[in-house]
ZALO-274180 format. One record per residue: x negated, y negated, z negated of N, C-alpha, C in turn. Coordinates in pm, whole numbers, plus 50000, padded with zeros to 5 digits. Layout:
BEGIN
XYZXYZXYZ;...
//
This chain:
BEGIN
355093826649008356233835549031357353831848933;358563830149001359573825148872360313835748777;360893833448714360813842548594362433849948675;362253860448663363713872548657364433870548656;364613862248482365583855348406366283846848521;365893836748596366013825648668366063827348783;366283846548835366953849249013365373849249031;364063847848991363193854549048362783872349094;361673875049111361553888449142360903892848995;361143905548956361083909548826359803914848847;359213914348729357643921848700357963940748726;358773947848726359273960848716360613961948745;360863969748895361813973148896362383990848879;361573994248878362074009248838362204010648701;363054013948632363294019348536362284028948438;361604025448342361074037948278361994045848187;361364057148175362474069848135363004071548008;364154075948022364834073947878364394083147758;364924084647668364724092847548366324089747509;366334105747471365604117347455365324127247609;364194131947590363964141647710364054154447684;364174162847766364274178747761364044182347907;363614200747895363364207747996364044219647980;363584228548084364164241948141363994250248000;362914245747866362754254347819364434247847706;364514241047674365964237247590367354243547640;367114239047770368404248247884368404263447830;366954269747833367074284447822367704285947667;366974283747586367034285447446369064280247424;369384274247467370844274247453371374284347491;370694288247641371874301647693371454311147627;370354313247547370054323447491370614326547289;370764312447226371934310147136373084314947231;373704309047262374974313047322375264328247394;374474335047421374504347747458374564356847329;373704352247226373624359047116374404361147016;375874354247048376794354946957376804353246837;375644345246794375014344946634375124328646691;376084321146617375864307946640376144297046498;376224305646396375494297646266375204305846157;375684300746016375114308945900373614307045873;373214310445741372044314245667371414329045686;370304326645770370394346545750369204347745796;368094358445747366824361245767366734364545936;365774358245997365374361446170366434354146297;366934346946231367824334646266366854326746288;367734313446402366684303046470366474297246316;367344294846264367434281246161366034289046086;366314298646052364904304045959363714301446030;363424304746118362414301246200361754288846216;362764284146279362714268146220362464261746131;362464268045993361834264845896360964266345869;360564283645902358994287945914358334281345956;358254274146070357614271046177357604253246142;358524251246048358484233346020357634235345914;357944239445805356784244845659355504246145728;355034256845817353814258745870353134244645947;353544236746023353284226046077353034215545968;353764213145846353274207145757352304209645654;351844220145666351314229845559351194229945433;352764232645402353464231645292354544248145291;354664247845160355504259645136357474264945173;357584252345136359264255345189359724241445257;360334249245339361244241745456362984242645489;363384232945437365344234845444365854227245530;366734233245633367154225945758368444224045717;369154210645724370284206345721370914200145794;372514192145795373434194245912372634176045979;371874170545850371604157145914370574143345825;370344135845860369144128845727369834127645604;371104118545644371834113045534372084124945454;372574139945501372934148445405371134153545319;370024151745402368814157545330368564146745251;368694133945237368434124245097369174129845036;370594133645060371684138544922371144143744888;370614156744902369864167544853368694166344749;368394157644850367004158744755367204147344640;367814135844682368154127644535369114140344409;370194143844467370574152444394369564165544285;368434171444399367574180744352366744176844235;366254164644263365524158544136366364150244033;367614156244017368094148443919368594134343909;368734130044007369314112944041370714113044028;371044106243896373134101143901373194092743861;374414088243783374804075643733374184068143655;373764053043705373074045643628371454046143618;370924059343732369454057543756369154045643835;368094041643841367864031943932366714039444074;367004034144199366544044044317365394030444364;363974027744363363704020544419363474021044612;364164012944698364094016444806363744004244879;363664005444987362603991845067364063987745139;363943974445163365133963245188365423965845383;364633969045398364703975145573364363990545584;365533992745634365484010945622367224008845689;366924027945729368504029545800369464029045630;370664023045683371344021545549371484035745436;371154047745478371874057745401370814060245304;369614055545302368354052745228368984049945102;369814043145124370294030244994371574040344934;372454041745063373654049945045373854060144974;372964069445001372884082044951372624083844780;372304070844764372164074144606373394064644527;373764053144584374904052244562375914062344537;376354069044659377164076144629377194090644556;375444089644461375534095044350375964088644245;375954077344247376354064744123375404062344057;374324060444145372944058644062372814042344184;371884034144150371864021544199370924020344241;370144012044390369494009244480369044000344427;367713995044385366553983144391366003980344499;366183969944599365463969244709364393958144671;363033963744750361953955944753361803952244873;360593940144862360373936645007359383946045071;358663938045237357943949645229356703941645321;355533943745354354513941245401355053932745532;354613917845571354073914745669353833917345762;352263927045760351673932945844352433941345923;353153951145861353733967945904354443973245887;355483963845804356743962645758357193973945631;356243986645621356033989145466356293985445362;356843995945222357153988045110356183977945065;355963971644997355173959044948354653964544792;353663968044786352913974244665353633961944523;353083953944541353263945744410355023944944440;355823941344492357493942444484357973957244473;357313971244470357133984444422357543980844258;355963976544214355113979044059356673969344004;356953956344060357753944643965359323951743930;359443961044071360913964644031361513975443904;360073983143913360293991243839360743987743654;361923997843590362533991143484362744008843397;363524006143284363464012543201364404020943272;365014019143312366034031843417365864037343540;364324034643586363944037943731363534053843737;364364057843784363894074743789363664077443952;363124069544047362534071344171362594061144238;360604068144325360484057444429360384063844554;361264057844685361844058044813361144053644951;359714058644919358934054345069359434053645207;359484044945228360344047545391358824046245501;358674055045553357274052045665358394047845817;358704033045817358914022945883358824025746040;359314030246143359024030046284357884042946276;357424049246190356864057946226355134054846129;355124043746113353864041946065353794042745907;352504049545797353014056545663352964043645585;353464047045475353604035145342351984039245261;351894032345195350934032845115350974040344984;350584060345070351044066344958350074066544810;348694063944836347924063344714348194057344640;348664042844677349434033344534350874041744508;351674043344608352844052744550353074059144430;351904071244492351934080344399351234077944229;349934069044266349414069944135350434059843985;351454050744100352304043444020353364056143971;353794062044024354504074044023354114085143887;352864088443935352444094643781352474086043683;352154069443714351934066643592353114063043497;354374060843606355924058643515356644070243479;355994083843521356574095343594357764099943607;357564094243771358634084643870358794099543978;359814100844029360044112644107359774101544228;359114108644354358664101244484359964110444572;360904106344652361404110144785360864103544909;360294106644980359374102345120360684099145221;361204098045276362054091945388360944091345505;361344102045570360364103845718361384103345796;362394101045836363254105745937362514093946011;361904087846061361514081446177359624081346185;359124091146122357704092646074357694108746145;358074117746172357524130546175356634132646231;355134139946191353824140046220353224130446208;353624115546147352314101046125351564113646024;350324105545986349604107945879348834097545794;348654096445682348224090245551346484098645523;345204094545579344384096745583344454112745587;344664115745706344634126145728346054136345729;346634131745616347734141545561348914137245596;349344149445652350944142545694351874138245647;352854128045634353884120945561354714129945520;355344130445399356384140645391356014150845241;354334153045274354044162445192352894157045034;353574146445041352504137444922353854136444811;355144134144844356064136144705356564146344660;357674142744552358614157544547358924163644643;359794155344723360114162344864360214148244968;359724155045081360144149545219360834151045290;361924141245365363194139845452363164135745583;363514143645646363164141245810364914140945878;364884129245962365934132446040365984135046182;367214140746243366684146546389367494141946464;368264128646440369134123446534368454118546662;369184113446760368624116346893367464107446928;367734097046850365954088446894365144096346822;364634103446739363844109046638362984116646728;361914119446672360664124146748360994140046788;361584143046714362634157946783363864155146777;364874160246857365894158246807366914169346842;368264175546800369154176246849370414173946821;370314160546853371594151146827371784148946720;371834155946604371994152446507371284163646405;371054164446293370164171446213368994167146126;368354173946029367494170645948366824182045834;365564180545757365084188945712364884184845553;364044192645486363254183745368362164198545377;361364191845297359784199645273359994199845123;359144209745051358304205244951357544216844874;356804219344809356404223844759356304230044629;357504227044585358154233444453359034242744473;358744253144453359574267844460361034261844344;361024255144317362504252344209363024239744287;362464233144342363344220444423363794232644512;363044236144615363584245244703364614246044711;364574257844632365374273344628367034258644540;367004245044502368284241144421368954233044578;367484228244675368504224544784368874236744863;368484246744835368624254544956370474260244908;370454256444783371734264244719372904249644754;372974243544704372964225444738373744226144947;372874230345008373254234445153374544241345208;374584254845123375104264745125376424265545018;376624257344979378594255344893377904258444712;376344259644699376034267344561375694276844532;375504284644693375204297844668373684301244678;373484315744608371734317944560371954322244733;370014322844780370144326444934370304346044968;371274349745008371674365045075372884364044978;373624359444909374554361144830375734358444918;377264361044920378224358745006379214347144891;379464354844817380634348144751380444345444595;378684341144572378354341444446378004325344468;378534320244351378584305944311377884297344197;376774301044191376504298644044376184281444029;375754274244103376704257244089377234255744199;377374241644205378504231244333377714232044388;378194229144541377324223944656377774222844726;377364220244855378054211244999378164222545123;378384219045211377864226545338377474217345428;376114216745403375014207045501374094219545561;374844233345575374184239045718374264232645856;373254238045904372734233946043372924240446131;373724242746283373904257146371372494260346420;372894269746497371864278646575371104271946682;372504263746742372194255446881370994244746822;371234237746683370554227846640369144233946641;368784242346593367664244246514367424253746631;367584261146731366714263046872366404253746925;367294242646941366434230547031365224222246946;365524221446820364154216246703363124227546780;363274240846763361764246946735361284244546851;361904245746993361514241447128360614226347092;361184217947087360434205047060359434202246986;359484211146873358444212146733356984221146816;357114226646866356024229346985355254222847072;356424211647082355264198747198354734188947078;355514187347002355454176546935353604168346922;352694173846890351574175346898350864167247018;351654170147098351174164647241351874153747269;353024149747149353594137847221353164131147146;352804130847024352064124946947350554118246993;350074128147025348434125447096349174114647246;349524116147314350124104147382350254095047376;351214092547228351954081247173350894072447135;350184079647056349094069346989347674070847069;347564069647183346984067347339347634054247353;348794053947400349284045747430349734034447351;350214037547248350424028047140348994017947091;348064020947091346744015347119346154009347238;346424015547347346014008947505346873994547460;348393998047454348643984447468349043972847356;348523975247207348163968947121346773964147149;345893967847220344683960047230345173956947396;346163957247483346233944447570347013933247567;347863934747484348483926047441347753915647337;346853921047204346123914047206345363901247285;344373912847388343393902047468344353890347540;345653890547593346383878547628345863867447487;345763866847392345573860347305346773848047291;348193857647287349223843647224349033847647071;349103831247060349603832746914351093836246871;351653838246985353153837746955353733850846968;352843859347003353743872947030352673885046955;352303891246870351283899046783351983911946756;351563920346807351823932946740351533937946615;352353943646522352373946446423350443954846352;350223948646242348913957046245349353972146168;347983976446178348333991946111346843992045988;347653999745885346704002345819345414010145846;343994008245777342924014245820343164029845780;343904033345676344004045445634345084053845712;345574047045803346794055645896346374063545988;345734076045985345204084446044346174086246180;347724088246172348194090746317349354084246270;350054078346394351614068746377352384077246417;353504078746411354674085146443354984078346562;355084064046586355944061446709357204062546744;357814060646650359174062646610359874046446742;358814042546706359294023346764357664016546772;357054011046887356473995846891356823984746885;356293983946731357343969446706355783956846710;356513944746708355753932446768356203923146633;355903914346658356063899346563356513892246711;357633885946744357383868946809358143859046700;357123847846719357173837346638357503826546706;358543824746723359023812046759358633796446781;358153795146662357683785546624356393778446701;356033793546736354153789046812354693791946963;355943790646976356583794047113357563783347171;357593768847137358343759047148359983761247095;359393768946989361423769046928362393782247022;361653783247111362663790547187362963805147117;364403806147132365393815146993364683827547082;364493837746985364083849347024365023854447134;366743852447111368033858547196367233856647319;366603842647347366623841347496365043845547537;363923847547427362633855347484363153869047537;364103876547459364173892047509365273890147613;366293882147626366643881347764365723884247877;364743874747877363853873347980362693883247965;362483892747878361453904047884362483912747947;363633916347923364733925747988364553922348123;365003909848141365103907748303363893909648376;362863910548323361373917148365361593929448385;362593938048380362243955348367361893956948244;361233951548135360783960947984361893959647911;361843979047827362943979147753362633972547581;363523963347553362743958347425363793959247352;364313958247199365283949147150364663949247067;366033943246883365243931046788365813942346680;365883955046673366223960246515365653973746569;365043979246422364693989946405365674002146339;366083996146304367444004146180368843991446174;368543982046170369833971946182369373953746155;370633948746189369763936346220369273927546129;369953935545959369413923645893369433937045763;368743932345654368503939645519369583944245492;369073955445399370053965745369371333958245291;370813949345177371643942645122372523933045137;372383928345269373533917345331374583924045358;374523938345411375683948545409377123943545340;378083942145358379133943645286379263949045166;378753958445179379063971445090378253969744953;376913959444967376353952144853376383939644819;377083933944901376653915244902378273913744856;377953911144697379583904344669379823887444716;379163885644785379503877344869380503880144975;380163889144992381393891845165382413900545118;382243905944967383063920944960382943920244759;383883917744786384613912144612384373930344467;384213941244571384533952344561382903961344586;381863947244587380553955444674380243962944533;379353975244594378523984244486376913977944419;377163983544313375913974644208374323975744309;374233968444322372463970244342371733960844226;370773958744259369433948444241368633948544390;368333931344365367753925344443366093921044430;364953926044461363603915244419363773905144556;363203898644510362843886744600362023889244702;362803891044875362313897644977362013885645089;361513877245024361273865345150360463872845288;359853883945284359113892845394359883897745488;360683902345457361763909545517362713901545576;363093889745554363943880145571363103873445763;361563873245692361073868345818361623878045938;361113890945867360283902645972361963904646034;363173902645974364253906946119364423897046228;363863881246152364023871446281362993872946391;361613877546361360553879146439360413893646499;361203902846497360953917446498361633922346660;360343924646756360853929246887360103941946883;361203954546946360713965446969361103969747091;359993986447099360483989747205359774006747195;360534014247266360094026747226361444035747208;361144048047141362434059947103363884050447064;363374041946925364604038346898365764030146915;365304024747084366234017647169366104025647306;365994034547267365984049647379365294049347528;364184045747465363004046647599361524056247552;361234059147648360094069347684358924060947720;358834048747715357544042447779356204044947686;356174049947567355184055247511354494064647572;355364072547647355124088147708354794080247876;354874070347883354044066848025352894064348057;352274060148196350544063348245350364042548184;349444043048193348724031548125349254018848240;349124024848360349794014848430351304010048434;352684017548343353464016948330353174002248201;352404006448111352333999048015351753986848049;351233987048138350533970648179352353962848234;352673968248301354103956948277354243950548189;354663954448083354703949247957354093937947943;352273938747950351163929847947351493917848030;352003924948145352023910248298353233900948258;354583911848182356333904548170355533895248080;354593899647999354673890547858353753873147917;352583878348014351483871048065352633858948133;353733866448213354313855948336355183847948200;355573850948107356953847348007355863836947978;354573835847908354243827647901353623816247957;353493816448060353413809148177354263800348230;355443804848170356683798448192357663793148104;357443789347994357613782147864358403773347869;358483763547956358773754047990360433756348057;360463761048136361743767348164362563773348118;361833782148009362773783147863363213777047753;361823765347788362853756147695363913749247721;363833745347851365293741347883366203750547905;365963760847952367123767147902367863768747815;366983769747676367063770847551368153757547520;367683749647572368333733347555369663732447621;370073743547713370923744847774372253753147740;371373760747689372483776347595372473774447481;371713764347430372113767447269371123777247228;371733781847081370663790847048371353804047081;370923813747160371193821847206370983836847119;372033844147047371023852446969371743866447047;371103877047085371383892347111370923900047017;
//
C-alpha cells in the first residue's frame, strides 16, 4: 500500500477527537455561574473555595490556592519561599519557559540541568553538580505528565536544605510510588491551560501543606490582603485571582479526572507495548520509571532516531505519520531548551538575563528525536478504544515498510524540518 504521503490511501481517515472536551455538565455549571451573579472575588461557599476544597481533598493535603494561571502560581510560590535577587533556581533545560521565567523576574537566576534519556526527567547527577553556595531551590518538572525522581530530590534537598517547588502543570494526578506529584515539596504548581488534564482555558493552583506558605500565597493572590479582610494590607501582592466561571469548570472536570486517568494509562500501555512488538529500532517509546505508580498523560512522547532510519530528517517522518491520519508533532513545551531562548543566549540577545548552564548533551538529543502525541498537540486519542490506537501501530508498520521512498524523498526536499 503506498504511503499517504505519496497520494496513497491513508491508514485513518476519520479524525480522532480533539482536546479539550466537555459536556452538558460544563454548559450547566456556566449558566448556573452566570445566573448567580457572583462572578468573582475571594469568599467562603464560592466555586473558587470549593474548588479548593475539593483540589486539597483529592491530593490529600491541607491547603489549596487557585490562581488566575501556572506562570502566576510559580510566582507565588518562588516568592512564598523566599526566592530574589541573586538566589540560584535549579530548573530542568526542557520545561514550558515560565519555569525559568518566573524566577528571573524575581532577579534570582535559573541553573538549567540536563535531564534523563529515558523520560526526559531532571538528571539526578546534573541536579547534585549544579548545586552551589547560592542555590536556594530545586524545580522538579514531572515532564509530559510522567514524575521526576522525587526520593533523590528530596533527600538532596534536606541535605543542602534546599526549598523543593514541584512544577505539575502537565502532571496532575501522575504518582511517585503511590503518592501524588505535587505533594512531596514545599509546594506544588499545577496549570489549567487548555491542553492540561483539566482545564479552563487558562488557570492554575498550588498545594501544600504548610499553614504559613499558605495563608503568604493566599495573601500574595489577593493585592496582600489577610483572607475576609477588604481594605487591609499588611504586605504587597498581586491579583492572581481566579473567576467563578474558571473554577466551576475545574471542579466539573476534577470529578472525572480519575477516570481519565484510569484510561490514559490503559491506553498509554496498550500502545507502548505495540509499538514495541513492531520491534524498530528506530522509533521507541519513551521508558517509564519502575517507581511511577500512575502517568499523567499530559503527552505520549516517542524517541525516533534517525540514524537507525536511513538519515531520513524527522520533518519528513511526521509528515508522513500526519498524512496517515495520526496526530503527532516534535515539542512538548517548545522546540528547543529553555536556554537557546533569546532572552538567555547572549548569543542572539546582547541584553540576555544571567543564567548558568550544566552541560545538557541529553536534552540537546531528546528535541531532535522527540515525537508526540496526545493533550498537548490537542488530541484525545488517549481517551480512544484500543482499536483507534492500533492506527498508530499499522501508520508506523506501513512507514516502515516504506523507507525507501523516503529516502528519496528526503534526497529530493532536502532536509525538511516542521
Amino acid at each position: 500500500m503506498e504511503l499517504a504521503l505519496l497520494g496513497g490511501k491513508p491508514i485513518r481517515s476519520k479524525p480522532f477527537a480533539k482536546w479539550p472536551i466537555y459536556s452538558a455538565e460544563e454548559v450547566q455549571k456556566m449558566k448556573d455561574v452566570l445566573s448567580s451573579l457572583s462572578w468573582g472575588g475571594i469568599k467562603d461557599g464560592s466555586e473558587v473555595w470549593k474548588f479548593e476544597q475539593e483540589f486539597a481533598s483529592f491530593h490529600g493535603i491541607e491547603h489549596a490556592i487557585a490562581v488566575c494561571n501556572g506562570t502566576c502560581a510559580l510566582m507565588a510560590a518562588y516568592t512564598a519561599v523566599g526566592i530574589g535577587p541573586g538566589d540560584e533556581v535549579i530548573v530542568p533545560s526542557m520545561s514550558f519557559i515560565s519555569t525559568a521565567t518566573a524566577a528571573t523576574l524575581l532577579g534570582a537566576v535559573p541553573v538549567f540541568v540536563d535531564i534523563n534519556p529515558t523520560d526526559h526527567c531532571m538528571r539526578n547527577d546534573s541536579i547534585s553538580a549544579a548545586i552551589s553556595p547560592k542555590t536556594k531551590a530545586i524545580v522538579p518538572v514531572h515532564i509530559g505528565g510522567h514524575p521526576c525522581d522525587m526520593d533523590f530530590i528530596m533527600d538532596l534537598a534536606h541535605r543542602y536544605n534546599l526549598k523543593v517547588i514541584e512544577d505539575c502543570a502537565q502532571a496532575l494526578g501522575a504518582e511517585w510510588k503511590g503518592r501524588k506529584v505535587g505533594t512531596f515539596g514545599d509546594i506544588g504548581m499545577f496549570s489549567f491551560a487548555e491542553t492540561k488534564n483539566i482545564t479552563s482555558g487558562e488557570g492554575g493552583a498550588l498545594i501544600t501543606q504548610d499553614s504559613g506558605l499558605a495563608n503568604k500565597i493566599a495573601e500574595l493572590r489577593n493585592h496582600g490582603r489577610e483572607f475576609g479582610m477588604k481594605y487591609h494590607h499588611p504586605s504587597l501582592g498581586y491579583n492572581f485571582r481566579i473567576s467563578e466561571f474558571h473554577a466551576g469548570l475545574l471542579r466539573v472536570q476534577l470529578a472525572r479526572l480519575e477516570e481519565h486517568l484510569e484510561r490514559k494509562n490503559k491506553a498509554g500501555t496498550y500502545l507502548a507495548e505495540a509499538i514495541d512488538q513492531l520491534q524498530l529500532k528506530w522509533f521507541k517509546p519513551l521508558d517509564w520509571n519502575v517507581n511511577m505508580t500512575k502517568h499523567g498523560f499530559f503527552s505520549f512522547a516517542s524517541r525516533y532516531i534517525m540514524e537507525y532510519f536511513g538519515d531520513i530528517p524527522k520533518g519528513i517522518f511526521l509528515k508522513a505519520l500526519l498524512a496517515e491520519g495520526i496526530p503527532v508533532g516534535h515539542e512538548d513545551v517548545a522546540p528547543f531548551p529553555i536556554y537557546e531562548n533569546p532572552i538567555y543566549s547572549s548569543e542572539h540577545n546582547s541584553k540576555a538575563y544571567e543564567c548558568r548552564i550544566q552541560s545538557c548533551p541529553n536534552v540537546q538529543r531528546a528535541y531532535r528525536e522527540i515525537v508526540i502525541t496526545g493533550q498537548s498537540i490537542h488530541s484525545s486519542i488517549l481517551l480512544g478504544e484500543e482499536t483507534d490506537l492500533d492506527d498508530y501501530v499499522k501508520a508506523l508498520s506501513k512507514i516502515n515498510t516504506h523507507k525507501r521512498e523516503l529516502q528519496e524523498l528526503s534526497k529530493q526536499s532536502g532536509r525538511i524540518l516542521i
